[in-house]
DRENDREN-218476 format. One record per residue: residue in one letter; x, y, z of N, C-alpha, C in turn. Coordinates in steps of 0.05 Angstrom, whole numbers, plus 5000, padded with zeros to 4 digits. Each point is the difference from the previous one (the first is absolute). Layout:
BEGIN
aXYZXYZXYZ;...
END
This chain:
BEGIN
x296621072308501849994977498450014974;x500350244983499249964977500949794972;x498150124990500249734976503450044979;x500450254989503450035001502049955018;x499849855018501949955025500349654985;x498149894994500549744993501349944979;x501149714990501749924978497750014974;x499850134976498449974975500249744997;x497549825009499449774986501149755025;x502150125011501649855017502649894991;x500650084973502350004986502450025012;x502649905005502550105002502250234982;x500650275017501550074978503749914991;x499550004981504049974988501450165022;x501649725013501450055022502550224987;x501150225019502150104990502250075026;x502150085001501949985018498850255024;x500549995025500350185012501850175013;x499050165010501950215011501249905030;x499349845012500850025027501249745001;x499149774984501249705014500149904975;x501349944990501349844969498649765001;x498149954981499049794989496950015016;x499450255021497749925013498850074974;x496549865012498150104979498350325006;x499250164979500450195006496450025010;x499750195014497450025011497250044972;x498749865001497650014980497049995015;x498650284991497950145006500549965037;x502150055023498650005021500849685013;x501249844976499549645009502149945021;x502750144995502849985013500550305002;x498250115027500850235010502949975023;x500950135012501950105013499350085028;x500549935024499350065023501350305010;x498750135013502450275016500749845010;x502550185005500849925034498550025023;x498550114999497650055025498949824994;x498849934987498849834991500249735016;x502749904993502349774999500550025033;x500550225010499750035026497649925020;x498050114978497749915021499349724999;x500649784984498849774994503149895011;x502350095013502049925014499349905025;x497950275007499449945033497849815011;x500549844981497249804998501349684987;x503350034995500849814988502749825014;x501549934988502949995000501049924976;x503050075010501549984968501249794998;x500949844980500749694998502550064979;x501949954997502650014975500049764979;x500149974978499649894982502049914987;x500649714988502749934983498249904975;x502049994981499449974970497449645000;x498350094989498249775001499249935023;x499350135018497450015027497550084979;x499049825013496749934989498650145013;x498950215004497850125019496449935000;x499549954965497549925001499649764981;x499349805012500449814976497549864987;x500350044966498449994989497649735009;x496950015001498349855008500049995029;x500650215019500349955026498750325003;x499349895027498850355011502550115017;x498750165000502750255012498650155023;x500749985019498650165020502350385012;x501649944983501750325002500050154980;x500450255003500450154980502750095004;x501950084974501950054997501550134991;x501450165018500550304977503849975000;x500750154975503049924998501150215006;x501249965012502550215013502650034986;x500649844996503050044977499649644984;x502550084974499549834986497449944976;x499449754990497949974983498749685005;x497350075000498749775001499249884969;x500549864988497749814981498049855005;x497850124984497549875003500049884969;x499549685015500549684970497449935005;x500549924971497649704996502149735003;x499249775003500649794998503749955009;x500150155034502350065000502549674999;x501350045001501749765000500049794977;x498050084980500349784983501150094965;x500349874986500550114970498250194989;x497850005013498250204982500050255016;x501250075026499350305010501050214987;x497550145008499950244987499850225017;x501950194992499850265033497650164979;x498450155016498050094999500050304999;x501450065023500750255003502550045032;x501050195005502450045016499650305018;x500249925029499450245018502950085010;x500250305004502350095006499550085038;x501050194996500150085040497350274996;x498949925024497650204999496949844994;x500749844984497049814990499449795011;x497349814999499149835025498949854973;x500549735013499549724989496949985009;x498649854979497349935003498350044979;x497649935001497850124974496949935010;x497849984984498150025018500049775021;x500849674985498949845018501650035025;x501650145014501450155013497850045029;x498350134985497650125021497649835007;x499849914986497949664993501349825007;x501849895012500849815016499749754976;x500650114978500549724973502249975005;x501049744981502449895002502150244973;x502649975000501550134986500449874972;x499350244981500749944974501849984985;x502450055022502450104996502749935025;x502249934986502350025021501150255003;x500650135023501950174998502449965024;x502449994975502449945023502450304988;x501949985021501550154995502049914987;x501050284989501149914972503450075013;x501050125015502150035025500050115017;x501650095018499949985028499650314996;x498650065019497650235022498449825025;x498350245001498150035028497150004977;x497950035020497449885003499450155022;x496850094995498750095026497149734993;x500149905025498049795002497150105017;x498050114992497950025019497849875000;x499949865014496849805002497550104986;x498049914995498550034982498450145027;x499049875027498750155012500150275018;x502850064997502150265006499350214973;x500449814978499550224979496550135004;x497549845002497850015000499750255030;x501349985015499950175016500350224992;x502850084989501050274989498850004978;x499349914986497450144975498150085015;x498549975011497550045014500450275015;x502650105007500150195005501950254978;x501249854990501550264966498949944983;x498750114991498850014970500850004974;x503350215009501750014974501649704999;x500749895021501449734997497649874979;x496950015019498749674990499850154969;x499950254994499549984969501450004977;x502749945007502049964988500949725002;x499349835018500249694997497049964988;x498450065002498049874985499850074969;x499850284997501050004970501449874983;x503149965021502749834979498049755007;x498749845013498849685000498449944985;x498150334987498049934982501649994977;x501650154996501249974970502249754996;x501749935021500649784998498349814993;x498549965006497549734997499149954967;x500750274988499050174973501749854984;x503150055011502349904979500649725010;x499349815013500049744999498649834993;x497750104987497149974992501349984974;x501650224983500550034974502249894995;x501849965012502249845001499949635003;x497450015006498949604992502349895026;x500650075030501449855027497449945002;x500949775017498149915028499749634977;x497449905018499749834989499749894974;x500249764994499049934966497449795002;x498250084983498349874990499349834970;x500849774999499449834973497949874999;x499349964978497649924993498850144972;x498149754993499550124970497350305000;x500550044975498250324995496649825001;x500249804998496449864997500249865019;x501550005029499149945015498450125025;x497450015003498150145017501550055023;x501849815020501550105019502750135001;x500550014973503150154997498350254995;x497150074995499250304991498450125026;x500449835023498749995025502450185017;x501849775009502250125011501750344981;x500849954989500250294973498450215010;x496449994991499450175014500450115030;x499749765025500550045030503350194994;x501449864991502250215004500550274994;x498450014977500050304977498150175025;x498049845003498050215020501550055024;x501749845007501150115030502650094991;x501150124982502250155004502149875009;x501049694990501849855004501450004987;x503050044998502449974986500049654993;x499049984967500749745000500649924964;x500949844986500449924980498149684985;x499150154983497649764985502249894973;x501049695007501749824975497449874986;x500050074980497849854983500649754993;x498049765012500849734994498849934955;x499950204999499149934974502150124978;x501450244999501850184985503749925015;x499850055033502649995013501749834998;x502149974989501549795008500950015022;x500850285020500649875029498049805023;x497550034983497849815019501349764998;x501049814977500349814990502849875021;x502150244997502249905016499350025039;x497750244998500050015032497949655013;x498549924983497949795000502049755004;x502149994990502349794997501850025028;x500150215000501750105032498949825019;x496950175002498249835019498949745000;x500749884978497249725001498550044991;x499050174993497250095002498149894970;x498749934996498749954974497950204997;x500350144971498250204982496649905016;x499349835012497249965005499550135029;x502249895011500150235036500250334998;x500250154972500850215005496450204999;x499550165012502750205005501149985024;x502150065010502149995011499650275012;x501250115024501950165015502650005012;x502450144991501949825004501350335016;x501150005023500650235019502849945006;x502150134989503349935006501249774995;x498649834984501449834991499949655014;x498850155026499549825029497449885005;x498450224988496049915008499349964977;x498049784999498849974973497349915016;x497250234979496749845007500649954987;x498349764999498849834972496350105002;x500150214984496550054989499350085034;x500550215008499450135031497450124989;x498950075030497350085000501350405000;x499050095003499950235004500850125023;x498349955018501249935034502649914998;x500949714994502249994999502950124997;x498750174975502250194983500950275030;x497550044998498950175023502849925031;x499249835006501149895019503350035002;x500949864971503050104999501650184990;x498350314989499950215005501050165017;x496949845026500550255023496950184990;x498349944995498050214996499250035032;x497450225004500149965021497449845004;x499949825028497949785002499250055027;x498249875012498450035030500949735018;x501350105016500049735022497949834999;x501249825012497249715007498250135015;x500650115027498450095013499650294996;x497450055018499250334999498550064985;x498349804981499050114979497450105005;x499450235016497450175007500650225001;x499450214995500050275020497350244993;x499950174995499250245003498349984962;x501549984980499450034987501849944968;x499049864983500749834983499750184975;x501749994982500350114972500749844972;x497949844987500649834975501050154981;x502050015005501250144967502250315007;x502349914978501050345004501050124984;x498450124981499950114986499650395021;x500050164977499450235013497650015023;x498950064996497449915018500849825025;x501249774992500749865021501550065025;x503250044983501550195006499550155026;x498450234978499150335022499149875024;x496849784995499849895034501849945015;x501949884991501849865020501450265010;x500550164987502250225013498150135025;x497349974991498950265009498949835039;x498949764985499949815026502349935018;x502149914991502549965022500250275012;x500150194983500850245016498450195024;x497549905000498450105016500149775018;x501549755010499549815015498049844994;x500049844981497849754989501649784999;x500149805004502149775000499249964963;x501750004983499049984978502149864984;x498349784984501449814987498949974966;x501749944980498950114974500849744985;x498249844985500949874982499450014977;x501349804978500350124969501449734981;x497849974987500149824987502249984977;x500750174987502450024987501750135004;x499850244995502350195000499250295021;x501250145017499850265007499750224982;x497950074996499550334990498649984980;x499149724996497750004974499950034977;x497550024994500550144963501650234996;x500150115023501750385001503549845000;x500049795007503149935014500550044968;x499649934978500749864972500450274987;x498850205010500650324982502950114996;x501050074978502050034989500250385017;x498050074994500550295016497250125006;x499050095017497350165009501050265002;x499050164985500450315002497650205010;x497449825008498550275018499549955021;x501849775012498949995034501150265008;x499650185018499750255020503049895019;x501850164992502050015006502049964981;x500449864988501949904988500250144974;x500350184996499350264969502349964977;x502249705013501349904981499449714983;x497949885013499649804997501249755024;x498549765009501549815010498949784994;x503049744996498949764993497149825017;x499749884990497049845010502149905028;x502749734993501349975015501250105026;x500850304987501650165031497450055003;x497750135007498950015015498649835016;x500249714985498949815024501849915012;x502749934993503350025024499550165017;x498450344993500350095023498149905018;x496850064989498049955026500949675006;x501649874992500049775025501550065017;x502550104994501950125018498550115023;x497950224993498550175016497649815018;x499249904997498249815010501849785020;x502449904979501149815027501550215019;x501150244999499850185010498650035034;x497149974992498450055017498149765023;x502149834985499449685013497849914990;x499050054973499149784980500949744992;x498249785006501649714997498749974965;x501949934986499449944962501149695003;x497949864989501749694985498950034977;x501249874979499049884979502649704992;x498449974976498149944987497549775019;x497450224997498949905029496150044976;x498949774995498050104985498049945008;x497650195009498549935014498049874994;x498349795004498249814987496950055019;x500050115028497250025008499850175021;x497650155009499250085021498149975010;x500250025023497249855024500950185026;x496949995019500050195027502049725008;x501350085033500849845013499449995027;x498850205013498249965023499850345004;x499250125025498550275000500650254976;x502449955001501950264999502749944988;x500549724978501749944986499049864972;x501050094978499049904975504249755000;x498949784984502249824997500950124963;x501849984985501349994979501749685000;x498849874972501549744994501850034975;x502249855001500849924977501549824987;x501250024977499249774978502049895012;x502550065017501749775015499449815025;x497250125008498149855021501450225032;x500050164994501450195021496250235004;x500450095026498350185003501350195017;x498150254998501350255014497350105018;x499150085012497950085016500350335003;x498050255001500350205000498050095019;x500050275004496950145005499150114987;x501650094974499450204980500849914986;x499449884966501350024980499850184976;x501950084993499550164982501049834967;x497450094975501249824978500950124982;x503150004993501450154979501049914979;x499149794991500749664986499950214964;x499750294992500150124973499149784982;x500550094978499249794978502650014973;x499149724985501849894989499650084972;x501849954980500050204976498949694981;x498450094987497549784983502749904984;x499949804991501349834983498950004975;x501050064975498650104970500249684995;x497649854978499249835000499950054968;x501849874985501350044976501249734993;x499749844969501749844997502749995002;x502049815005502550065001501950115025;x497850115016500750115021502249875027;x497849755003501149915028503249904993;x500049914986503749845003500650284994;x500050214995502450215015499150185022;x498849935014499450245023502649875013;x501250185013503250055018501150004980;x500549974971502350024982500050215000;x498050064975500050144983497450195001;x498049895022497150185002499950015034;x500150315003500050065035498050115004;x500250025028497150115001500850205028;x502450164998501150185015502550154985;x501550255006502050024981502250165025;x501249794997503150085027502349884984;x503250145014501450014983500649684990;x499249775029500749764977498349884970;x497250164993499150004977501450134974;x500450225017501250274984503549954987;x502049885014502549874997499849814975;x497049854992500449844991498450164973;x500350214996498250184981502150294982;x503249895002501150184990500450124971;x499849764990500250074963496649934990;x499549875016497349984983497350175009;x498150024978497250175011498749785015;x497750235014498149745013498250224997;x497249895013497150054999499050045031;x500050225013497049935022497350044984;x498749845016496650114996498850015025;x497950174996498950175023499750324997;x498350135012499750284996499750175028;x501049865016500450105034502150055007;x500150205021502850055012502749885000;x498949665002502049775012501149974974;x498350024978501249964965502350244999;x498550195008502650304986501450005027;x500249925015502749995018502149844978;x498249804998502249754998501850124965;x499150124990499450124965502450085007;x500250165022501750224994502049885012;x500449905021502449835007501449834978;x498949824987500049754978501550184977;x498950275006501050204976502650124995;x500950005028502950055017502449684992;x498449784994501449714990500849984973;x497249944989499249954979500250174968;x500749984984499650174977497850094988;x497749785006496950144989498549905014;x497450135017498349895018497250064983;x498649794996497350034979498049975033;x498350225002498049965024498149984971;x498449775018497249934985497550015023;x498650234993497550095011497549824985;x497949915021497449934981498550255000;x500150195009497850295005500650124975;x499050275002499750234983502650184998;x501249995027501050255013501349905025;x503150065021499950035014499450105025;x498650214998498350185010498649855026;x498949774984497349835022501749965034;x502249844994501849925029502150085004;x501750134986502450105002500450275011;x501050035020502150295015500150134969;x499150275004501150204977502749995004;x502350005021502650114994500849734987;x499749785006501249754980498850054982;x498150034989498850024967501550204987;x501650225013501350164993502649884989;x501549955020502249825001500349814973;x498049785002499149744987500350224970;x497750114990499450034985503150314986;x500950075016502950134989503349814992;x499249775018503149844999499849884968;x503050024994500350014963500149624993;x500149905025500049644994498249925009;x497450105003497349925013497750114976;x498349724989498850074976497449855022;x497250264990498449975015497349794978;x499849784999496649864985497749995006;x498350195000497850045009498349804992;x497949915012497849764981501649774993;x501449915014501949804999499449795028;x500749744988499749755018501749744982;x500949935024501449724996498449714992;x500649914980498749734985501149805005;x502650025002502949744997501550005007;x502049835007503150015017500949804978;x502550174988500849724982503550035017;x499849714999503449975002500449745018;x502449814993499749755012501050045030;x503850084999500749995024499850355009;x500350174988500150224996498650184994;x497750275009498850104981501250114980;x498550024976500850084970498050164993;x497750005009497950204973497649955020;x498550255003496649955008498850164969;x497849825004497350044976498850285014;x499050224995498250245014498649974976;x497150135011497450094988499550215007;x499150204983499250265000496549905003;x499050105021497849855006497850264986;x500250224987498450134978499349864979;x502749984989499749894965500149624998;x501249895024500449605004502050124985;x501950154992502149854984502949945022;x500649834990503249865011502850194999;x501949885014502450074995502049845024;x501449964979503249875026501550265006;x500949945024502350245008502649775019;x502050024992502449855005500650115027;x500049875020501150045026500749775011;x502250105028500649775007498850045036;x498350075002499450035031497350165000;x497349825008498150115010499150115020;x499150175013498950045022497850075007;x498349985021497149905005499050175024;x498350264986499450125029497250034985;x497949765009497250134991498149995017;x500450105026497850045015501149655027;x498150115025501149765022497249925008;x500049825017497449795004501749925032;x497150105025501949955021500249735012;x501049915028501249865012496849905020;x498549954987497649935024498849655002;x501749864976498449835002499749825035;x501850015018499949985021497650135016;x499850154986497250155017498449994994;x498449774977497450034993498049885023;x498550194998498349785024500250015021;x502350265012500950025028499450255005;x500150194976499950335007498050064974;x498550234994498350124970503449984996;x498550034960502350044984497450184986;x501350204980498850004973499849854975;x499050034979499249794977503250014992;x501750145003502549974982502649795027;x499149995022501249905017501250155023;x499450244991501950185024498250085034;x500949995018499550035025498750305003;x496749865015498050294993501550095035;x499450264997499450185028499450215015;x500250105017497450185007497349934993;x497750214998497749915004499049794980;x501850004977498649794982501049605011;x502250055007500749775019497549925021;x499450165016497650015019498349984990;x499050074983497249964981500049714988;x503549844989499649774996499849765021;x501250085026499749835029498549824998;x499949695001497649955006500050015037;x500250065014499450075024500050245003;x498850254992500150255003499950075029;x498549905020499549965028502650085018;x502949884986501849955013502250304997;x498150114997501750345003498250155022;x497949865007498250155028502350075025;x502549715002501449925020502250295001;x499750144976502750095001499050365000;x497250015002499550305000501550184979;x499749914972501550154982499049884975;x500750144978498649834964502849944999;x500449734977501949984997502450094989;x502750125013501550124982500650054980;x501250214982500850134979500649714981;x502849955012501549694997499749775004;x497750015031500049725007496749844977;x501549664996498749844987498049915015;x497749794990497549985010501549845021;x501149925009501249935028500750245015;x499550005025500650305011503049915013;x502650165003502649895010500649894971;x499750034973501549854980500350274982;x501250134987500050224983501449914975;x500250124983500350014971501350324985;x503449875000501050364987500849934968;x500250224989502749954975497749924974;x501149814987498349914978498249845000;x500649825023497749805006497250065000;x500250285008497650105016498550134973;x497649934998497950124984499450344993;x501649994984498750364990503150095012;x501849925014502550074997501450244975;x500250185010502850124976502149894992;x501249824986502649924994502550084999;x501550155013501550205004501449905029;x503550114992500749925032499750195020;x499150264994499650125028497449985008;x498650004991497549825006499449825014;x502249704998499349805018501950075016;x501650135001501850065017497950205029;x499050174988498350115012498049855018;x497749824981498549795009502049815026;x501549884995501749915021500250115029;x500750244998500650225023497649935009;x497750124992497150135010497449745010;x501949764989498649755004501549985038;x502250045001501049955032497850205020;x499550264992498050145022497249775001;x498849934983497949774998501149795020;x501849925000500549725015501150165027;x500850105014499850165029496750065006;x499050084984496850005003499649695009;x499949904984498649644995501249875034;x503650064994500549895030498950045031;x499550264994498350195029497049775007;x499349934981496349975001499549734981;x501249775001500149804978498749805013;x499149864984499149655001499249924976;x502049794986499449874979497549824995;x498250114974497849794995501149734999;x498349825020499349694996501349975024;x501150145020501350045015497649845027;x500849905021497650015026500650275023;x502050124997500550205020499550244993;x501450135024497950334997502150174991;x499050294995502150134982501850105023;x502650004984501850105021500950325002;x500049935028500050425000502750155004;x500350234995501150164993503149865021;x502750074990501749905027500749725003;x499149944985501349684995502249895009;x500549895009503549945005501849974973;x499049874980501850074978500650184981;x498650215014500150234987501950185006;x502450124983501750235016499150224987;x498550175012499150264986502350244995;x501349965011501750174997502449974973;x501750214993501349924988503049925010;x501349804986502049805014502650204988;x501350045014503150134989502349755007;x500449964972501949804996502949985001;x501749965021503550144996500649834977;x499449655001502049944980496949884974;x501450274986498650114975502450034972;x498349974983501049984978499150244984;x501949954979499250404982497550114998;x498950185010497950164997500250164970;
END
C-alpha cells in the first residue's frame, strides 16, 4: 500500500451523509471500505451468522475481542465511553463493513464499544478462521489491513482510548506520553497543571495531585504512576511467556533493521524472538512520511510500515515482547550466548543479532528541560503536530529526519522556521526534500543558525538563535520546538563485552576482528569474521548501531535481511568464546533449515 492510500497526517475527514445507509459514516481514504458479496461469501464459509437487537454489545470497550465481524443488515455503532453521560459515537457501519481496527490483529484490548444500533444480522468469524483465509486471499487480507491501519490513524486523532494525567514537569507523565506516542496508542493527555477536568477526575478517584500521573482506562482501571510494562500489560502489547525463553536466534530491537531480521529469520525456519525497549519501528517508526524507500513512489508513513513488518514477521512466527530493555550479554555454554534485562528476565539464543539503532541527542540549552513533552519534541507525529495548528514552531537539524518532519509540521502549522548550523543543506539532506523544503511557501530556511534559549514558563513562547558568522541574536516567537540533531547509539550495555568505536557504535567485520582481544577464537570457525558479525563470533550488528552504517531505511532494512544468511552460517559450525565445548556441526537439532510454511498466518 502506497503512501496516498493512507489518512494525511491521520486526520479525520468532515463526516457527510451517505448513499447507501443513513447516518453511516462515509468511507475515508480506504478506512470503511465495503465488502463484495464474494467477498462476504467467502469469509461466510468460515463463519456463522448471529441476529442482532437494538444495543447488543459485540465488542466491548477495554476487552479483547477474539471475532471479527461483518454486518449483514442493519447498523453497528462504534462508542467511546458507551453507557455513560459522556459517550460519544465515533463512527457507524452499515451492511457490507466489518467491525475492528488494528488492535484487532494484535490481540490488544478494544478502544472502543461497538453495539448495534437495531435489529439485523452479524457475520461472526473467529480471529483464527480469519488468519487462515488471509493467508490464502490476498484481496480479503489487504483490504482488512488497510481499513485497520487507517482506523488506528483516526483514533489516534480523535484522543479514544485511555487517559493520562499528570503534570507537563513531571519526568513520568513525559515517560508514559512518550511510551504511548511511540507505540501508536489511542490515548488522551489531561494536564494536571492547565485542565480542569484533572481536578474533577482526581476528586472522582481519591486520588491526591502527588500520586499522579495517573492512567485511568473506562472509568474502571486506574495506575497510580505505572511502569511502562505495566501500561504495556493493560494494553495488550505483545509479551513472551514465562517459559520458552531460548531458541535459534535473538533480535534486540525493531526498528527497520530489526524488523527485516525477524521477517527474514522466522521465514526461513529460525525460532525467532525480538525484543524492544520502547517502541516498534524505531527512529523510522516516528517519520511523518519516507519517500525514497524502493517501492513505495508515493511515500509511506514511518508507522504503516512498521504495522506492516510486524504484521509480516508475526506472520512468520516471530515472537516480539516489549517493553523489554536489554541490560547484558554473556556466552552461556558451547553454542548459546544469554541476553539480560533491566526486569531481571533473560532470554538465551544461538545467534544474536543487535538492532538496538540510536537515539536522537537531546539539545542542551537553557530553559529547555521543563518543556521537553510540552512544548520541545524530539519526534514530529500527528499528536505533536494537533497541538501546532495556529501557531509557528521551529525544527533544527539539517538531515533527512529534520525535512521530513518540516514538511509535515508544514501541512499543521502556519510557519515552520528550520534552523540549520551548516552552510547549506547539501551536506545531509536527500536532494528531493531540499527541493520540497526549500519550495514550500510556510517553510523559512536559517542557515548558520543555532539555538541559545528556551524562554517560556508553562508554555513555549520565544527561542534566542545565533547566527554563528556574525554572534548576532534574534528571538523568533513559536510555540513548538523540535529536535532532530544527529543520534548517539544504544551500547552502553555493551561496553566491555563487544569493540565499539570512539563514538560508541558496534565495530564489524575485519575491523571488529582486528579489535578481538582473542583473535585465536575465529581458528574454530574456518572463516574471518563476518561482514556483520561483532568481535564475538554468533553476535552481529545491523542498522545504526553498527559502525560506518548508512542511515537510511532501506539500508538497515537491507543489513537486517543479509545479517540472517551470516547466522545459518554461524549455526552450521558454532561454539561460543569462553565456552568449554566443541563447535557444533552443521544439523543441529535446533536448527530448521528449511523454510516453514505457515497456514495460520497473518497479512503478508
Amino acid at each position: 500500500m502506497s503512501g496516498d492510500q493512507s489518512l494525511p497526517g491521520g486526520e479525520p475527514v468532515p463526516e457527510k451523509a451517505d448513499e447507501t445507509a443513513v447516518g453511516e459514516t462515509p468511507d475515508i481514504y480506504g478506512a470503511y471500505p465495503r465488502l463484495t458479496e464474494d467477498q462476504t461469501a467467502r469469509l461466510a464459509a468460515h463463519g456463522q451468522r448471529r441476529t442482532t437487537a437494538p444495543n447488543d454489545v459485540l465488542i466491548r470497550e477495554g476487552e479483547r475481542c477474539e471475532t471479527f465481524f461483518v454486518v449483514l443488515s442493519g447498523t453497528v455503532a462504534v462508542v467511546e465511553d458507551h453507557g455513560t453521560p459522556e459517550e460519544r459515537v465515533l463512527r457507524v457501519h452499515g451492511p457490507g463493513r466489518f467491525i475492528g481496527e488494528l488492535g484487532l490483529l494484535y490481540g490488544q484490548v478494544a478502544f472502543y464499544t461497538a453495539v448495534a444500533r437495531e435489529a439485523g444480522e452479524v457475520l461472526l468469524v473467529p480471529l483464527d478462521e480469519l488468519r487462515h483465509l488471509v493467508s490464502q486471499d490476498a484481496t480479503i487480507a489487504d483490504v482488512v489491513l488497510r481499513a485497520c491501519l487507517c482506523r488506528r490513524a483516526l483514533l489516534v486523532g480523535q484522543g479514544a482510548g485511555f487517559r493520562i494525567i499528570g503534570s507537563r514537569y513531571s519526568p513520568d507523565t513525559r515517560r508514559l506520553r512518550e511510551f504511548a506516542v511511540r507505540n501508536r496508542l489511542p490515548h488522551r493527555w489531561i494536564d494536571l497543571e492547565t485542565d480542569k477536568e484533572a481536578e474533577d477526575l482526581l476528586r472522582r478517584f481519591g486520588v491526591d495531585p502527588a500520586q499522579t500521573p495517573l492512567v485511568i482506562w473506562r472509568d474502571t482501571t486506574l495506575l497510580r504512576n505505572p511502569s511502562n510494562a505495566e501500561l504495556a500489560r493493560l494494553i495488550g502489547l505483545p509479551s513472551l511467556p514465562a517459559g520458552n525463553r531460548h531458541g535459534d536466534v535473538l533480535i534486540v530491537g525493531s526498528g527497520p533493521a530489526g524488523l527485516a531480521a525477524a521477517v527474514y529469520a522466522a521465514s526461513e525456519g529460525l525460532s525467532t524472538t525480538v525484543v524492544e525497549a520502547m517502541a516498534t519501528g524505531g527512529q523510522a517508526g516516528t517519520s511523518s512520511r519516507i519517500e525514497n524507500l524502493l517501492g513505495f513512489p508515493s511515500g509511506i508513513s514511518g508507522a504503516e510500515l512498521t504495522e506492516r513488518a510486524v504484521l509480516q514477521a508475526e506472520k512468520f512466527g516471530a515472537r516480539i515482547s516489549l517493553p523489554l530493555e536489554a541490560t547484558g550479554l554473556r556466552p552461556k555454554d558451547e553454542d548459546h550466548y544469554v541476553v539480560a534485562f533491566a526486569d531481571g528476565s533473560e532470554i538465551a539464543a544461538r545467534a544474536v543479532v543487535l538492532a538496538t539503532g540510536a537515539r536522537y541527542r537531546r539539545l542542551q540549552v537553557p530553559g529547555i528541560e521543563r518543556l521537553e513533552g510540552t512544548s520541545v519534541h524530539y519526534s514530529a507525529t500527528l499528536y505533536e503536530a494537533q497541538r501546532c495548528r495556529t501557531d509557528p514552531v521551529a525544527v533544527v537539524g539539517g538531515g533527512n529526519s529534520a525535512g521530513q518532519a518540516v514538511l509535515f509540521l508544514a501541512e499543521h502549522a502556519p510557519k515552520v522556521h528550520l534552523l540549520v548550523r551548516g552552510a547549506s543543506l547539501d551536506a545531509s539532506m536527500s536532494r528531493y526534500l531540499i527541493d520540497q523544503v526549500e519550495r514550500h511557501p510556510r517553510v523559512e530556511v536559517m542557515l548558520h543558525t543555532e539555538v541559545t534559549e528556551v524562554i517560556g514558563e508553562e508554555v513555549l513562547e520565544e527561542i534566542d538563535v545565533v547566527d554563528n558568522r556574525t554572534g548576532g541574536h534574534r528571538r523568533l516567537s513559536v510555540r513548538g520546538l523540535f529536535v532532530f540533531t544527529g543520534a548517539d547509539p544504544h551500547t552502553d550495555w555493551l561496553a566491555g563485552v563487544i569493540a565499539l568505536d570512539s563514538r560508541g557504535f558496534v565495530l564489524t567485520g575485519p575491523e571488529a576482528q582486528e579489535a578481538c582481544a582473542h583473535p585465536d577464537t575465529w581458528d574454530a570457525h574456518g572463516h574471518p569474521c563476518a561482514t556483520l558479525e561483532t568481535s564475538l563470533p554468533g553476535v552481529f550488528a545491523v542498522g545504526d548501531v553498527r559502525s560506518g552504517s548508512v542511515k537510511r531505511v532501506a539500508s538497515a532494512a537491507g543489513e537486517g535481511a543479509m545479517a540472517i544468511h551470516f547466522v545459518h552460517r554461524h549455526l552450521g559450525h558454532s561454539a561460543v568464546p569462553g565456552s568449554t565445548g566443541t563447535p557444533a556441526v552443521a544439523g543441529h537439532s535446533d536448527v530448521s533449515p528449511h523454510v516453514r510454511h505457515k497456514e495460520s498466518a497473518w497479512f503478508a
